[in-house]
KOLSE-736504 format. One record per residue (C-alpha): z, y, x. Coordinates in pm, whole numbers, plus 32768, in hexadecimal, padded with zeros to 4 digits. Each point is the difference from the previous one (the first is absolute). Layout:
ZYX...
***
This chain:
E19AC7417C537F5980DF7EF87FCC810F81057F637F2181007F067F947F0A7F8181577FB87FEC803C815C7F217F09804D7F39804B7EFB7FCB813B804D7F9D7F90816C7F247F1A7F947F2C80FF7F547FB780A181437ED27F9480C380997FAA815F7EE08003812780C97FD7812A7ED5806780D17EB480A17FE77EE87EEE7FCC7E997FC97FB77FF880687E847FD37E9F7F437FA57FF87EB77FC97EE97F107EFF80347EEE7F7D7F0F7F1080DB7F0880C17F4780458130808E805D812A7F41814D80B1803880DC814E80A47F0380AE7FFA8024816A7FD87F0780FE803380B081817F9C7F8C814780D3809681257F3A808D8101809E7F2481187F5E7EF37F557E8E7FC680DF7EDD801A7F037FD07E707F8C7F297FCB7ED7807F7EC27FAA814A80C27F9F7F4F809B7F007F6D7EB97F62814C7F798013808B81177F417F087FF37EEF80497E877FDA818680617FE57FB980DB7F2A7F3A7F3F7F1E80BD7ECE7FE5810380E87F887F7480B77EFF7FDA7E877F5D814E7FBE8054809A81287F9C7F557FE47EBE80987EB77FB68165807F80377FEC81197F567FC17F4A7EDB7E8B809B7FD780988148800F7F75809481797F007FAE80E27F8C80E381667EC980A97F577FDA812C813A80367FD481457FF080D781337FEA7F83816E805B812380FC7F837FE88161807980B4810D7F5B80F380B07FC07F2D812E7F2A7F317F3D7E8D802C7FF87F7080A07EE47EF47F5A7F107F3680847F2780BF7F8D7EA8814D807A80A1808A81277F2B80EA8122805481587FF67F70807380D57F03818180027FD780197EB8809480B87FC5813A80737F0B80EF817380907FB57FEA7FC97E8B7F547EA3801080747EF97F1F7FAB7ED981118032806081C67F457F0580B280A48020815C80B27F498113815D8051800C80998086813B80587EC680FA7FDE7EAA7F8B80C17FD67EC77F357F0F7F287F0D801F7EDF80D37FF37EEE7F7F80E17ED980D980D47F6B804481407F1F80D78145806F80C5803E7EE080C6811F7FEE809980097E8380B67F487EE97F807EE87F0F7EE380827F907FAC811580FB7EB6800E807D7FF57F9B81A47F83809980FE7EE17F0E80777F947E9E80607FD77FC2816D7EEB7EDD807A7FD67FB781527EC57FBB808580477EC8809C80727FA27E6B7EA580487FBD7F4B7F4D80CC80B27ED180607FCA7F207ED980E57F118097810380CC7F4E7FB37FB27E9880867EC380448153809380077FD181457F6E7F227FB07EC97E9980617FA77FED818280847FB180607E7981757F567F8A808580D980F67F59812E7FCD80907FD77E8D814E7F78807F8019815280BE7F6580EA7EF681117F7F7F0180F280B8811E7F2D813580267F9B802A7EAB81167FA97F1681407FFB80D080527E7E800180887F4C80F07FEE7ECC80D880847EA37F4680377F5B81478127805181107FED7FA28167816280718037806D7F1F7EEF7F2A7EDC7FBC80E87F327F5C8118807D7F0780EE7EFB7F447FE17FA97E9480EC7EF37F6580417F0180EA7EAA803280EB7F4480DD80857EAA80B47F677F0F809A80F77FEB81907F937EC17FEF7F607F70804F7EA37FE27F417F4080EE7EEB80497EEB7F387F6E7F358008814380177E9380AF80307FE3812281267F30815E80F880C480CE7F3B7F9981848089803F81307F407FD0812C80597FFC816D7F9D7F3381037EBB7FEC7FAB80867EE87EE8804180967E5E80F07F657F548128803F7EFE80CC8139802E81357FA380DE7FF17E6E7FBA81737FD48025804881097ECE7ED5802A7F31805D81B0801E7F1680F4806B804E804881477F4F812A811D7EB47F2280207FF47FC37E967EC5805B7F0D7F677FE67EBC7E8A7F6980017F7A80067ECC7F1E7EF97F5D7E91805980177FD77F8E7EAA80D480DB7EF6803E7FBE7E818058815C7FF37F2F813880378123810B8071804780B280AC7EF780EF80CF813E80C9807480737ECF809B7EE47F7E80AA7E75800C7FD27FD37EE380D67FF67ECF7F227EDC7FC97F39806480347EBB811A80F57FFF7F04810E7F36812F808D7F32813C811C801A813F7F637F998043808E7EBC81087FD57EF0801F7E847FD67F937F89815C80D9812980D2810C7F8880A4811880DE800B810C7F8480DC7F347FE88137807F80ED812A7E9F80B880467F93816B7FF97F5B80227EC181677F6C7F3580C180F280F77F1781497F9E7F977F937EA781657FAC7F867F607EAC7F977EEC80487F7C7EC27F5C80137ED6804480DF7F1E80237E8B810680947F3E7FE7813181227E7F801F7FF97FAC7FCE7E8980E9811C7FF07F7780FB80FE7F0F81257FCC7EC47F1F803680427F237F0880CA80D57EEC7EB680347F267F237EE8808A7F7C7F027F6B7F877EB580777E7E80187FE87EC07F1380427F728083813C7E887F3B80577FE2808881588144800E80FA7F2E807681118099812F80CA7F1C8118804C802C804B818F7FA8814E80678019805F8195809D8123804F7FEF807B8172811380FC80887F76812D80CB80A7812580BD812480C67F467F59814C7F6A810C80EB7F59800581647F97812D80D580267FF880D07EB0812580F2804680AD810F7EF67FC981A3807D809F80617EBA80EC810F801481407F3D7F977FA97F60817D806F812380B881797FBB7F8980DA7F44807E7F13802981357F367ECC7F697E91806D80A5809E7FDD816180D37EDD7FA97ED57F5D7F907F2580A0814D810B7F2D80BD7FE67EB07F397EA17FEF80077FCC805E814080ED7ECE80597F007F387F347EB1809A80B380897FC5813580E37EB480067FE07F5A7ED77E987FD17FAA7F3B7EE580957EEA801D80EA7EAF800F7F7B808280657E967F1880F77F7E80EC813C7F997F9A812F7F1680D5812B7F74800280C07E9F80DD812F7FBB8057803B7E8F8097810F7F457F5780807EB87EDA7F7080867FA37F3581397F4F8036815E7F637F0B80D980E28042813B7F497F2780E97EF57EC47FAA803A7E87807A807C800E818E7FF87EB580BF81367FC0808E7FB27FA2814F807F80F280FE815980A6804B7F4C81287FCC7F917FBD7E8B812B7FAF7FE38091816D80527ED380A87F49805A7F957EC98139803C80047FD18173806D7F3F801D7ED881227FAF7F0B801F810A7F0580EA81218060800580F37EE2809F7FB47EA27F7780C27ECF7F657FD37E9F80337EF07EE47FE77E8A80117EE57F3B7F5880307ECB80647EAB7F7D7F877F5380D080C980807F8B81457FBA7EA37F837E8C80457FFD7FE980A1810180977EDA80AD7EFC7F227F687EFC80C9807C80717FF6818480577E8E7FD77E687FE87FB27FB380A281347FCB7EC680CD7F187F1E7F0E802280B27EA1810E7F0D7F6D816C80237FB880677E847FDA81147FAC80E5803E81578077813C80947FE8808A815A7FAA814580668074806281057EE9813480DF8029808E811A7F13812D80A37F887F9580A57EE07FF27FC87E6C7E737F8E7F757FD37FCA7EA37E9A7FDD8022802E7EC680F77F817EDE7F317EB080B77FC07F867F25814280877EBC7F757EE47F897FDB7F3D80878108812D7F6B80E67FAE7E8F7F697EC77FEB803E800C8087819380597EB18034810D80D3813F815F7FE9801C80CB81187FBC8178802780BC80CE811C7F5C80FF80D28094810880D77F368064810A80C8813280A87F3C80BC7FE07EC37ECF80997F547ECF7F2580467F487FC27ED180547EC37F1A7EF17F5F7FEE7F9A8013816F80727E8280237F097F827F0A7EBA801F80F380D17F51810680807ED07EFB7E7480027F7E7F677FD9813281137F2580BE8057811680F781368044809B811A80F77F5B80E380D480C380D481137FDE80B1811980CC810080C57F9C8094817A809681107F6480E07F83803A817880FA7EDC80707F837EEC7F4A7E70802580BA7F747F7A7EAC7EDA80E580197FA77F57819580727E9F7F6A7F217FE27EE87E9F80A180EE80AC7ED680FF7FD97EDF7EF57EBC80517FC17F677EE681047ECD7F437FC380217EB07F017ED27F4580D681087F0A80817FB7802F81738188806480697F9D804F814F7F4981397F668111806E7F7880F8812F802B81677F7E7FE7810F80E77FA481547FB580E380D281347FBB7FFB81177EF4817680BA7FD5805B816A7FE8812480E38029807081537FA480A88068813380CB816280837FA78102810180527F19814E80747EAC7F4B7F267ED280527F287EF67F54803C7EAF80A67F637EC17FB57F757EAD808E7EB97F247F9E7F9F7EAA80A57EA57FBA80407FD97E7F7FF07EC87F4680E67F487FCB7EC57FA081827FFD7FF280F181087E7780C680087FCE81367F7B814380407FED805B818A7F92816780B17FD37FBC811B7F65810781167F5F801181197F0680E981257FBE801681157F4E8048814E80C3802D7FE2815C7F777F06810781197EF0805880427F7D81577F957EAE7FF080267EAB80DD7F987ED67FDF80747EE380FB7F6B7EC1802F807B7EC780427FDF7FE781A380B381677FD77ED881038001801D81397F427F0280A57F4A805E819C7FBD7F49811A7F547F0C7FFB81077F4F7E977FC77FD7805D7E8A7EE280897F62805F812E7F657FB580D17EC180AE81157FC17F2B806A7EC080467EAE7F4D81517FDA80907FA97EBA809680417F5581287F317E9E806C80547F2281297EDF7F05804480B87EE980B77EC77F80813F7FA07EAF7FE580FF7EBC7F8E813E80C17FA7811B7F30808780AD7F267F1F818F80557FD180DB80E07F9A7F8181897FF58109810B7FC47F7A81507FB180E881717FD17F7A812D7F6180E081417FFF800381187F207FAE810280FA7FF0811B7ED180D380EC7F727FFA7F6C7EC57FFA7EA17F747EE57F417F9F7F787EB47FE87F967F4581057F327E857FAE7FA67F0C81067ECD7EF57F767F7A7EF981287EC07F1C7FA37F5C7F0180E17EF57EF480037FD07E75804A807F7FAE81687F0A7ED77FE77ECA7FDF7F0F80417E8C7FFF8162801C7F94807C808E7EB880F2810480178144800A7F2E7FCE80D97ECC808680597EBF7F6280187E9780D280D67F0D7FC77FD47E7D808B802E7EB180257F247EF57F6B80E77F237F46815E801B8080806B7EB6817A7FBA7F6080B9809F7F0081617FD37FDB80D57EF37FF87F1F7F60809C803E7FDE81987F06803981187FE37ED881097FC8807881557F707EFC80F87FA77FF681607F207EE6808580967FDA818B7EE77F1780C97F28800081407ECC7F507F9680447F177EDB813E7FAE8094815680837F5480C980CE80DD81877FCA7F9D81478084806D7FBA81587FDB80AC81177F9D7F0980DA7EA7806281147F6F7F5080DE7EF9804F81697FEE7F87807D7E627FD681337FF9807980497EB47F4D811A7EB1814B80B4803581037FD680BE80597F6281807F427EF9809E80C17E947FC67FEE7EE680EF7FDA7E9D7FC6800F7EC880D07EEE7F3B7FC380627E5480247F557EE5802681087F167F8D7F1B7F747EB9812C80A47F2D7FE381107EE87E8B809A802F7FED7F3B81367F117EC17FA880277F198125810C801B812B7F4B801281607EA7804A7F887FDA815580B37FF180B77EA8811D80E87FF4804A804B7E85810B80CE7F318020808B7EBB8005819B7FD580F280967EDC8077810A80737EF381057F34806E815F7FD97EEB80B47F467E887FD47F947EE1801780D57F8C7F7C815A80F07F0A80E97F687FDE816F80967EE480BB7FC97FE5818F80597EB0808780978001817A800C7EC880AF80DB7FAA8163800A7EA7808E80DE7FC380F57FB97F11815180CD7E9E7FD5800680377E9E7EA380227F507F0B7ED580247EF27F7A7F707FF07F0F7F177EF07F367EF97FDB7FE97EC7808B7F107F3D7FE6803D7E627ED880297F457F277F08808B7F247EC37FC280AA7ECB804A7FB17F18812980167EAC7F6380D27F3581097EE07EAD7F6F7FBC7F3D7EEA806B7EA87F527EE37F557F90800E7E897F7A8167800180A27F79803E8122808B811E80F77EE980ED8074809180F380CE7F33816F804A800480888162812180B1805A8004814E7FCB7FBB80BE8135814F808B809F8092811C7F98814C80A4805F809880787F038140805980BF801B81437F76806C809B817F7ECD7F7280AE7F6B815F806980B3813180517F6E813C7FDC80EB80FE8096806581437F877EEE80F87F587FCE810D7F097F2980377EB27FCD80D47EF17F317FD37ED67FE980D87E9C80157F427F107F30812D7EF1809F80817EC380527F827EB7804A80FE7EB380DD7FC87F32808980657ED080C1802E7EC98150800B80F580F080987EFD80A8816C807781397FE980B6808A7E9180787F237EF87F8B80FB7EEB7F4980497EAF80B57EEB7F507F797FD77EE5812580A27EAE7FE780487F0F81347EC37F4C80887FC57EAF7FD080C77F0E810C7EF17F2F807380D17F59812281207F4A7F6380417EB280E680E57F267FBA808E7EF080E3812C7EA47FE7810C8078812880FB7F257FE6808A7FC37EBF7F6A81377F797ED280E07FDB7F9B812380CE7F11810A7F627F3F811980BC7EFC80EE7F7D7FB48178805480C880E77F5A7F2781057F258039815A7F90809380CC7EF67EB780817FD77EF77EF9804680277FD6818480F18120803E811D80407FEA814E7F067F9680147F437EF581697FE37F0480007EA97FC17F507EA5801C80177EDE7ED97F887EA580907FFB7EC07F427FBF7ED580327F937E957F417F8E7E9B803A7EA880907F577ECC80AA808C7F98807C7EA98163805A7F8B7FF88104810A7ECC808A7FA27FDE7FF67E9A818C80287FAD80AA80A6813380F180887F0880657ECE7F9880137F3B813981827FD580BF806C813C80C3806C8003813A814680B380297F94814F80DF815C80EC7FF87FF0800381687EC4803680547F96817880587E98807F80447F85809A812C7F24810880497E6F7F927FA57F7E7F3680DD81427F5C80A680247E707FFF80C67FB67F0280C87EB0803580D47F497EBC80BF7EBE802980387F357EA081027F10803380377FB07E74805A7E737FD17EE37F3B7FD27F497EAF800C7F167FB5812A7F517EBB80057EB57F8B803B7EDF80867F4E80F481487FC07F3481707FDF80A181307F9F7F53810C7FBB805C816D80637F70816C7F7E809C817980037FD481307F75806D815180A7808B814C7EE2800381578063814681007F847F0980457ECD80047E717FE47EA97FF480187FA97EB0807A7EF77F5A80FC7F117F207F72805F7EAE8055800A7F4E816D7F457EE4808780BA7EC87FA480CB7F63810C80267E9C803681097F1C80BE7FB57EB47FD580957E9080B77EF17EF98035809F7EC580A87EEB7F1D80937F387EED7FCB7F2F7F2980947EA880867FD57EE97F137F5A7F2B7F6880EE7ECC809A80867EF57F4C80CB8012809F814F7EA880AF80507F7A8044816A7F84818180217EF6804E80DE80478163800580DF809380FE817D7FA07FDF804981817FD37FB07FC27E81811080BB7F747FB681587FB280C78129803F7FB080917E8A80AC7EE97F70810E7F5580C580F08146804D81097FFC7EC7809181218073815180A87F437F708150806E7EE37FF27EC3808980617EA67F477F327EEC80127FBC7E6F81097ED77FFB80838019817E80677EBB804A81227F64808380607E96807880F77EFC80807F477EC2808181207EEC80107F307E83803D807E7EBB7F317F777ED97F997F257FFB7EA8809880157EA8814F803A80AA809E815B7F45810580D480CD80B880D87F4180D581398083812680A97F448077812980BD81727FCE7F3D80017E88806E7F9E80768160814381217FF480BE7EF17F8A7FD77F0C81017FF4812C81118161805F7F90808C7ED27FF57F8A7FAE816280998120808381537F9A7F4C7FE87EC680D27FAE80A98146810D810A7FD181067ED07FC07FAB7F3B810F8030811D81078133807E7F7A809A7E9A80307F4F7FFC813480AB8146807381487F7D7F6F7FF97EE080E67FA380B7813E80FD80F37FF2810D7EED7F947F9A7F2C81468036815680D3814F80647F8980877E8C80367FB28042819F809F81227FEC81337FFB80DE815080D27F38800B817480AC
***
């Protein structure tokens, strides 16, 4: 247990980001830099803005309140898309993007409600990803009424993005049992409030002939509260200002933020994050946000490209001719402005800002791609130089971007530290080699750039993979190159590279194969999927750079496309395939992937988390098959299956976010991770959301009277609703250094992850439990051994698990990571009415390291009563009033204290007791009886037949 409790530690020292975002700061308890974007699908409406600066507003008040006079929104920035018209007090954005906003206002793709939510990638405490507002949640004020005022919301969702809390409520499981009844999952259980269900127009009792929740049943709470927590739960009643903290956090309710937070309170989470570590609460006089308009223009980048000498090994000037030029002419979006520097010990201006609008500038830029290799590096220089072309169009850098790539050492780098701050451009970095300087990383982290690297290995196409990433953050997706294939192979004189990509309907223009090698030109094919072949002869071919491009005409068919290359040399030599493509349809989101780490930065023991975001639009795409290839500081790439099963590094099953932990380190230095993505048709779909978002309050109880909200609007949330068939994608997810790996074999240093899915149900006369088995280390792997224990008391489990009644586990084995793990515990004991047992496990490695402890488990029997009498109240809304969020209890979701029940009706007061010895008893003497009476029975018979039996 010791062990695990250094572990932790350690981990929670490091500063997990699982994705690049605006950069937020809070100073003097004010928040600043926080960015508020606009897609540009969205038509220009000014009364969006007002509404935003109203939202905004009301919850700068609010979120001073909860905060306990600790934070407030002091800057704000609005970013408009470039569709908009511009106004005079518009400003240009610096490092501010639509891709690292804080707040998306934009429809989702098809009509899947306006529920607010936050992407959240990590673990308790992790930062998210973003909040999502549609603009019909803007607008339509009609949704307060069930959502809450906009500014308890914004809060409500901040608290997610922010500080890594989680929701209070569970639509899955609205009810869980405690003592002889049953609580609505809520904090705090102080929150008033009648279990409704309504059908038929009519609300009444839940099931009147039981008093149980039943499929229609759910909780409206009273308008008027006497408590003020919790915001997690719901920012819809009036005075519910307050997180649940210490004394009013209620532990044993089965929702996300017990299930993450091993218990812990929404408060006890945020008092103790970064924000609030060394802040005070403070009189503020004026909680007025200051709004500043920010309006997106055209991409304008610089490629500032290493000539050094060191560039001419490894034949790293025409690997890098070949992955820019792939860039120039595929990648880059039309009407980008597009300059180019050449470095060594100084820097020249290769060519001044080109627009982008032609074919042609397209292919004259990259024919001026530098060629010869020679001289020192001075990184610096290059930088300015950069700044100086990126000035070429109206004499300011902010929101440019330079694309700066070198392989050598620089020890003068952070003399433009400074001079890189106050550009007000983004710089993405790209480490070409094992000897790219150190600090190169630091003017991409500063600036909120991207940060790739590339190692020597021809095979792995890191080089063309990381120029391929680099795709415009404006959010239009339709602009966008997206990569479908990227794979290489070292292949023999005559042998043959074989391979197959699927491009789906959601992608499809501009679609380009194009193929590298080393020495001799390969014969190449490429068949589509009505069966025509493409040969050397439809490529475009350059024999200088070793590069071959096919330009697929028009739509490229959707299917299955097979291409062979052979190795028509006398030698071998790699051979690497990469395939991009655009947006079939402008109006309809293609499927993509975002790649990230948890972290930039690690040293060891502490574990990378690699994630992949799977979606098409806002929608998750699940089913599919990730798998990130690291490229490792020394040694042979590793592969990993990346899950979405919410298990180990995995927050939430079926989200679309693909996560799993990386321990496998083997030296210091850079780790590149590409993430490649296949979905197969009949087995991916699309599915929605459903954690991490505002409540819709089902009504209200006010004066006893039922006052039911209109339903929510329909929403299937059958997670096989829309098949996608089968496609392709590849995505890098950057690099991440780390270091202080010890020499040789690191040690075993990883416990089991947490189980976060242990279920427990009554079959029978026993109880089944299931969970997800975890790892030797963390997620991977098998574990040696589980303990599990079990009492009559919530808190016994959690505060004393050592001294709480074991559960007799000789037989039971563990499987591989990841395998469902089933556990029948048949011990004698005492069911009756009101009865909850309680159920949690811990997992030990061969170095009996041990996991940190499982959700807790509960079984419970609830026999019925009649429920207390409700006065029957007429709805005028539509009979459809129970809402999808909150009526499904399905088995599938994992939660804090899973649930289980027996509902067995009888009349009131009346106690039934069950002894399972009594019951073996009375089984065995019954079949004493039976047995008896046939043998008798037999005896008879056969007495009857032998007496008509004539002598022989």
């Amino acid at each position: 247990m010791k062990s695990v409790k250094i572990f932790l530690s350690i981990v929670s020292l490091v500063c997990i980001c699982a994705v690049r975002c605006s950069d937020v700061k809070l100073v003097n308890n004010g928040y600043e830099n926080v960015v508020i974007a606009i897609n540009p699908g969205i038509p220009e409406d000014p009364m969006l803005i007002t509404k935003i600066q109203e939202m905004v507003r009301s919850a700068s008040n609010f979120l001073y309140k909860a905060t306990k006079h600790r934070a407030y929104f002091r800057d704000v920035k609005i970013l408009l898309p470039i569709t908009w018209s511009s106004q005079p007090h518009y400003q240009r954005p610096s490092t501010q993007s639509y891709e690292k906003a804080n707040v998306i206002i934009a429809n989702p793709y098809a009509q899947y409600g306006d529920d607010p939510y936050t992407l959240q990638y990590g673990q308790c405490g992790d930062k998210g990803r973003y909040i999502h507002f549609t603009q019909n949640f803007m607008l339509d004020d009609a949704l307060i009424q069930v959502y809450g005022d906009r500014g308890g919301v914004l809060v409500h969702e901040w608290a997610h993005l922010r500080w890594g809390v989680f929701d209070e409520y569970n639509d899955l499981v609205p009810f869980y049992a405690d003592g002889d009844t049953y609580e609505a999952t809520r904090c705090s259980k102080e929150i008033k409030g009648l279990k409704v269900s309504c059908t038929g127009g009519t609300c009444g009792a839940c099931d009147p002939s039981t008093g149980l929740p039943d499929a229609d049943c759910n909780f409206f709470p009273d308008q008027n509260q006497v408590t003020s927590s919790s915001i997690m739960y719901t920012t819809g009643l009036p005075g519910v200002v307050d997180f649940c903290d210490n004394k009013t956090h209620n532990r044993e309710a089965p929702n996300m933020q017990n299930k993450m937070c091993s218990e812990r309170s929404t408060w006890d989470v945020i008092s103790k994050s970064d924000d609030f570590k060394n802040n005070h609460p403070t009189n503020i006089t004026s909680l007025e946000p200051k709004f500043t308009f920010l309006h997106a223009k055209d991409r304008v980048l610089c490629l500032v490209l290493d000539t050094s000498g060191s560039m001419s090994v490894e034949n790293r000037i025409q690997r890098l001719q070949q992955a820019a030029g792939i860039f120039l002419l595929q990648i880059i979006e039309d009407q980008s402005h597009v300059g180019i520097v050449g470095f060594d010990s100084s820097a020249t201006v290769i060519h001044e800002l080109t627009v982008i609008e032609s074919e042609d500038s397209r292919k004259k830029l990259k024919n001026l791609l530098p060629k010869i290799a020679s001289g020192g590096t001075n990184i610096c220089a290059g930088v300015r130089a950069g700044f100086q072309v990126l000035g070429g169009d109206d004499g300011a850098t902010n929101g440019d971007e330079v694309v700066l790539l070198t392989d050598g050492e620089d020890g003068g780098i952070s003399s433009c530290f400074l001079e890189v701050k106050q550009s007000g451009a983004v710089i993405h970095t790209i480490a070409l080699g094992p000897n790219a300087a150190a600090a190169l990383e630091q003017l991409s982290s500063m600036t909120g750039g991207l940060q790739y690297a590339a190692t020597d290995k021809l095979d792995e196409n890191g080089l063309i993979d990381a120029f391929t990433g680099l795709v415009s953050g404006n959010g239009n997706m339709s602009q966008q190159s997206i990569q479908l294939e990227s794979s290489g192979k070292s292949i023999t004189s005559n042998d043959w590279f074989n391979g197959t990509v699927f491009i789906d309907k959601s992608v499809g223009k501009n679609t380009f194969f194009v193929i590298t090698w080393e020495a001799g030109t390969p014969q190449m094919f490429i068949c589509d999927p009505n069966g025509k072949l493409y040969r050397n002869g439809n490529f475009e071919m350059d024999t200088v750079l070793l590069t071959a491009r096919l330009p697929i005409p028009g739509l490229a068919h959707s299917g299955a496309w097979m291409y062979s290359i052979q190795n028509g040399a006398g030698t071998s030599q790699v051979v690497t395939i990469t395939v991009t493509s655009r947006a079939a349809d402008e109006n309809i989101p293609p499927i993509t992937v975002n790649a990230h780490l948890n972290q930039n930065t690690t040293s060891f023991p502490n574990p990378l988390i690699i994630f992949a975001e799977v979606s098409q639009g806002f929608l998750p795409v699940v089913g599919a098959n990730v798998t990130a290839t690291v490229e490792r500081a020394g040694g042979q790439p590793v592969n990993l299956e990346l899950l979405d099963n919410g298990e180990g590094a995995d927050a939430v099953r079926n989200d679309g976010v693909y996560s799993r932990y990386f321990t496998e380190f083997l030296g210091n230095g850079r780790y590149t991770i590409k993430v490649s993505v296949q979905g197969k048709d009949g087995i991916v779909r699309l599915t929605t959301r459903k954690q991490s978002h505002a409540m819709y309050i089902p009504g209200y109880v006010q004066n006893g009277q039922i006052h039911p909200n209109p339903p929510k609007p329909p929403v299937d949330r059958n997670d096989s609703q829309i098949q996608l068939g089968s496609f392709n994608r590849v995505k890098t997810a950057g690099a991440g250094f780390v270091s202080q790996v010890p020499a040789g074999t690191p040690a075993d240093v990883f416990p089991p992850s947490k189980i976060r899915d242990l279920r427990a149900a009554i079959v029978g006369d026993a109880i089944q439990l299931k969970w997800t088995a975890p790892g030797d280390d963390l997620d991977q792997g098998t574990a040696s051994f589980y303990e599990i224990k079990l009492s009559k008391s919530f808190a016994q489990l959690r505060d004393d698990f050592p001294n709480a009644q074991s559960v007799n586990t000789t037989d039971l084995k563990p499987k591989v990571a990841n395998s469902e793990e089933s556990f029948t515990v048949s011990e004698n004991m005492e069911l009756k009415n009101g009865t909850v047992i309680y159920f949690a496990i811990r997992a030990f490695d061969e170095g009996n390291r041990s996991s940190a402890l499982s959700n807790i488990a509960q079984a419970a029997l609830i026999l019925a009563n009649p429920p207390p009498t409700l006065q029957p109240t007429q709805s005028s809304q539509s009979t459809q009033t129970t809402q999808s969020s909150q009526t499904t209890q399905s088995s599938q979701t994992t939660q804090s204290s899973q649930t289980a029940q027996i509902f067995r009706p009888t009349q009131p007061h009346n106690t039934v007791v069950i002894n399972i010895s009594e019951i073996l008893v009375i089984v065995g003497i019954v079949v004493i009886v039976v047995s008896l009476i046939i043998s008798i029975t037999v005896c008879v018979v056969t007495t009857k037949h032998q007496g008509r039996v004539s002598p022989s």
